[in-house]
N, C-alpha and C positions, 0 to 999 in steps of 0.2 A: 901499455896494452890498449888504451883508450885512442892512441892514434893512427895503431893497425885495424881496430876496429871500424875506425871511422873513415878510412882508407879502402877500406874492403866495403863497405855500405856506398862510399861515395861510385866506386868504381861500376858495383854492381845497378845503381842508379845510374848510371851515366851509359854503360852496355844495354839497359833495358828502353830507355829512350832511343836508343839509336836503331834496335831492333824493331820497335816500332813503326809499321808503315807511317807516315805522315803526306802531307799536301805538299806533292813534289813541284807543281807547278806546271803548264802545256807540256805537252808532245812536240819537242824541236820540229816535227815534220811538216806541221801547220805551219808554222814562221819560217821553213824554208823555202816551202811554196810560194807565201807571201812574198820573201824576198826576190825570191827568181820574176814572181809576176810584175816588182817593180822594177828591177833590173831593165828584163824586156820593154817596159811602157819607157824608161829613161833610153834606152837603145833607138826606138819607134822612133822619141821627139827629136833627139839629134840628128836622128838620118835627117828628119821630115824640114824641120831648119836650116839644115844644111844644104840640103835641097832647093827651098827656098831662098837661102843666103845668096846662091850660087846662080841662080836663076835674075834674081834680082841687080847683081854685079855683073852680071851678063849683058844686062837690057841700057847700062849705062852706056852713054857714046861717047866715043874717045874723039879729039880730035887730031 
Protein backbone atom coordinates (compact mmCIF):
# COMPACT_ATOMS: atom_id res chain seq x y z
CA UNK A 1 0.00 0.00 0.00
CA UNK A 2 2.93 2.32 0.84
CA UNK A 3 4.24 2.05 -2.85
CA UNK A 4 0.92 2.80 -4.60
CA UNK A 5 0.75 5.68 -2.43
CA UNK A 6 3.86 6.86 -3.21
CA UNK A 7 3.39 6.35 -6.72
CA UNK A 8 0.25 8.31 -6.78
CA UNK A 9 2.04 11.45 -4.77
CA UNK A 10 4.94 10.97 -7.11
CA UNK A 11 2.79 11.27 -10.31
CA UNK A 12 0.57 13.91 -9.06
CA UNK A 13 3.85 16.03 -8.23
CA UNK A 14 5.26 15.41 -11.28
CA UNK A 15 1.67 16.32 -13.47
CA UNK A 16 1.50 19.53 -11.22
CA UNK A 17 5.03 20.73 -12.24
CA UNK A 18 4.45 20.21 -15.76
CA UNK A 19 1.14 22.19 -15.52
CA UNK A 20 3.00 24.86 -14.45
CA UNK A 21 3.75 27.70 -16.80
CA UNK A 22 7.68 27.99 -16.38
CA UNK A 23 10.50 30.24 -18.33
CA UNK A 24 10.23 28.74 -21.70
CA UNK A 25 12.84 30.66 -23.04
CA UNK A 26 12.85 33.57 -26.51
CA UNK A 27 10.22 33.51 -29.10
CA UNK A 28 11.97 31.46 -32.16
CA UNK A 29 10.70 34.54 -34.34
CA UNK A 30 13.41 36.93 -33.02
CA UNK A 31 16.28 34.34 -33.81
CA UNK A 32 14.89 33.64 -37.12
CA UNK A 33 15.09 37.18 -38.07
CA UNK A 34 18.44 37.23 -36.79
CA UNK A 35 19.30 34.43 -38.80
CA UNK A 36 17.83 35.42 -42.14
CA UNK A 37 19.62 38.98 -41.35
CA UNK A 38 23.00 36.91 -41.31
CA UNK A 39 22.15 34.89 -44.02
CA UNK A 40 21.76 37.95 -46.21
CA UNK A 41 24.89 39.95 -44.96
CA UNK A 42 26.91 36.28 -45.66
CA UNK A 43 24.97 36.51 -49.36
CA UNK A 44 26.12 40.54 -49.69
CA UNK A 45 29.96 39.63 -48.94
CA UNK A 46 30.25 36.71 -51.33
CA UNK A 47 28.73 38.45 -54.09
CA UNK A 48 30.88 41.63 -53.10
CA UNK A 49 34.40 39.26 -53.22
CA UNK A 50 33.54 37.69 -55.85
CA UNK A 51 33.08 40.47 -57.69
CA UNK A 52 36.04 41.63 -56.66
CA UNK A 53 38.05 38.35 -57.16
CA UNK A 54 36.87 38.49 -60.73
CA UNK A 55 37.71 41.90 -61.42
CA UNK A 56 41.07 41.57 -60.15
CA UNK A 57 41.81 38.34 -62.40
CA UNK A 58 40.67 40.24 -64.99
CA UNK A 59 43.24 43.16 -64.86
CA UNK A 60 45.99 40.37 -64.93
CA UNK A 61 47.87 40.31 -68.39
CA UNK A 62 48.43 37.30 -70.08
CA UNK A 63 51.08 36.99 -72.35
Amino acid sequence: MQLVTFLYVATVTRLSELRRESERGDSPVPTAVIIAGLVAAGIAVTALVTTKAKAWMNGIPTK
